[in-house]
Steps between C-alpha positions, in 0.01 A plus 500: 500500500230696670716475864570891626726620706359572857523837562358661830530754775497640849212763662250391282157675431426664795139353596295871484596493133435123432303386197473277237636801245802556742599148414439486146761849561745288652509211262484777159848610695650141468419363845408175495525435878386702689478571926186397679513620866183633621181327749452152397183581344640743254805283454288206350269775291816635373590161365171427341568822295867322410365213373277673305803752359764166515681633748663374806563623856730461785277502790552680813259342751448788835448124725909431430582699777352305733656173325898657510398624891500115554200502789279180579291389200723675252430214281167533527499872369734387151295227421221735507652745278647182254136367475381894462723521176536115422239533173632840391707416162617804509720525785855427439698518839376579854720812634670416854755751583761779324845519635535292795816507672647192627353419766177488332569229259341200774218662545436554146602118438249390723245692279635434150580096626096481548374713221703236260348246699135591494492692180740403259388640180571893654839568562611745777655836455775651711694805418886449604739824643746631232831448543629803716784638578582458843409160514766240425445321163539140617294573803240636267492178292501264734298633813237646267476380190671109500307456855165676322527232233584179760241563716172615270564351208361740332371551136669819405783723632432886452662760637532874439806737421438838439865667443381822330569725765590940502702691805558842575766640356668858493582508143453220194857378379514157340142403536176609369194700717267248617160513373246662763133558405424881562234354739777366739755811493146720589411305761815453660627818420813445347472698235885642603612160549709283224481107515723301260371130356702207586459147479562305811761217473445134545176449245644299285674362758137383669353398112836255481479321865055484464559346150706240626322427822186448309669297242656261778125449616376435167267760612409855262557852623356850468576898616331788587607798296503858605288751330354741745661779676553466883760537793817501325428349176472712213221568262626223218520609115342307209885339475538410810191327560591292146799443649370343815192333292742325269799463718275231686366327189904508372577297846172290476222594718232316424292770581473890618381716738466895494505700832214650493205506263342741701643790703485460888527812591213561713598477869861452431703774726870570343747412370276186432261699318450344135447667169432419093384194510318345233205628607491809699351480847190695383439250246646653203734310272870652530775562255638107579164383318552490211890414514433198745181346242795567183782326745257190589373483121899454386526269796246238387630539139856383632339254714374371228790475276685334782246218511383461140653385157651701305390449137681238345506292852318176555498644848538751787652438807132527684597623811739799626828333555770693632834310435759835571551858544806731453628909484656650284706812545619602844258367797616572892265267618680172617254179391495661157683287197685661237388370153793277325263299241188297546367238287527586115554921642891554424452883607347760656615847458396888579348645839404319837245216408330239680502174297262206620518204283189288484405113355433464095808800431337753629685806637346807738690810510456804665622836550697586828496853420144664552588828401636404185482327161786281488626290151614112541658238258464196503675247334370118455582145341130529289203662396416802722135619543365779696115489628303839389316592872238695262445287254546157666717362171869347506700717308873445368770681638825595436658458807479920621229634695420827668283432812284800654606628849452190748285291223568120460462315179465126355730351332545118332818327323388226274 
């Protein structure tokens, strides 16, 4: 099955820099999606060079501010901008608005209500609030994201949760020094300063309560992961950004989204100031290069074996279906359920895992520790197979398996 998992980003290719090459840059690092958001005129040449490098683009259209401002002959301005883009086959979703708060979510149904209306082969694409802390949880679900869903309709629910974060500390104890690029301690001077790396609470928490709200639309979800350095989030290690890559495909995004392809740090005063991107802000690929193209090449091999038949099947399942997800080892988040047998899976044993089962036996598991290689048994009523990410072949396996610091692998009982 030649289907691939969509895999995109945020603060694309910043428009002095924009060429043909810079795309064919993008797509040899695994993108297959990527941002559009310049003039209308370079918008629709930027898609002409997608179709001709099969990629697609979520299109961010300068004219949509005058559509969510809502003034006289609004309608006017987004049919011009559906007819603009209406014979691009390249575009995939028209981008309408990241993070709205509640009281946003009319407005933004009035917009996404007529896009459906007038152009429904392009979905929308609206970026939800994480789940934070000093919000209540059921007001959270069902001002924002349950009234969201009623009232646009919409195609896809994404949302971002970045919960890599560092603080000042006097001394480390218990946890490790947070990663800081040399370029941030110099420029803030904190080169006498010590920040410890911890991971925010409620994460998984936010993964459980999306899944389900998505699933009780019968509608697919996606995240935004972190990867570049800004404000209080640390710079993220090649295990942690596994970890968040395959945490999501473990839960079952249906697709992913890195924050940020390029660095914005031009014009950004502190502490918002960003650093290591993918690419650097002067153009230069950075160290996350060439560990994002290997994550999003093991990606597509898992999406793969998720869909497709393993040999010896008449048949695959054909489509990413999720049917449930469970810990193992101690988890303080609340949503989170403990693993007591699923399917023909008796046991699983060693660590803190993530285990998301999917349709056709298949069986994601990742990693919860990204510091660490951690060792997990697994029992099961039949044949277990693991799927080679380098090689792309089912292999047998004998039920143990020692997973690199925050990795995720495939697994199938037959």
């Amino acid at each position: 099955m030649s289907v691939q998992y969509p895999i995109t980003y945020w603060y694309g290719i910043r428009k002095e820099f924009l060429s043909r090459e810079r795309l064919i840059e993008a797509k040899e690092c695994g993108f297959n999606v990527i941002e559009c958001s310049y003039d209308t005129a370079t918008n629709l040449k930027v898609l002409r060079w997608c179709q001709e490098l099969g990629l697609k683009a979520n299109v961010q259209d300068p004219r949509m501010y005058t559509v969510l401002a809502g003034a006289e002959g609004w309608e006017q301005v987004m049919g011009a901008i559906i007819a603009d883009y209406r014979d691009c086959p390249a575009v995939n979703r028209f981008f309408i608005r990241d993070e709205p708060i509640d009281a946003d979510i009319p407005n933004l149904a009035r917009v996404v209500n007529y896009l459906h209306a007038h152009d429904p082969k392009h979905g929308e694409y609206i970026n939800q609030l994480p789940l934070p802390a000093f919000l209540p949880y059921e007001r959270y679900r069902d001002d924002i994201i349950r009234s969201y869903i009623r009232q646009a309709h919409p195609t896809i629910l994404s949302y971002d949760h970045y919960n890599l974060m560092r603080r000042e500390v006097e001394a480390l104890t218990d946890l490790p020094a947070a990663r800081l690029s040399a370029e941030n301690i110099a420029r803030n001077h904190w080169e006498d300063k010590v920040y410890d790396a911890y991971d925010r609470p409620s994460f998984y928490d936010n993964l459980e309560m999306i899944r389900d709200e998505a699933a009780a639309a019968g509608i697919p979800w996606m995240i935004i992961i972190l990867l570049v350095e800004h404000w209080h989030y640390r710079w993220p290690t090649e295990g942690e950004v596994r970890w968040e890559a395959f945490t999501a495909l473990t839960y079952g995004s249906v697709g992913l989204s890195y924050f940020t392809y390029w660095t914005p740090g031009i014009g950004h005063e502190e502490p918002w100031s960003y650093h290591n991107g993918i690419i650097l802000s002067d153009g230069t690929r950075g160290e996350k290069y060439e560990i994002v193209k290997a994550i999003n090449a093991e990606l597509q091999t898992l999406y793969a074996g998720l869909l497709n038949p393993i040999p010896g099947e008449a048949e695959g399942p054909g489509a990413l279906k999720s049917e449930a997800v469970f810990h193992v080892g101690p988890e303080e988040d609340q949503m989170t359920k403990p693993f007591t047998g699923y399917g023909k899976v008796t046991s699983l044993e060693g660590g803190r895992f993530i285990a998301g089962f999917f349709a056709g036996g298949r069986m994601m598991i990742t990693n919860k520790d990204h510091d660490h290689a951690a060792t997990l048994t697994i029992k099961a009523d039949g044949r277990l197979l693991h799927l080679n990410k380098q090689t792309s072949e089912w292999e047998a396996c004998d039920g143990t398996y020692t997973f690199a610091p925050g990795d995720g692998e495939l697994f199938a009982v037959l």
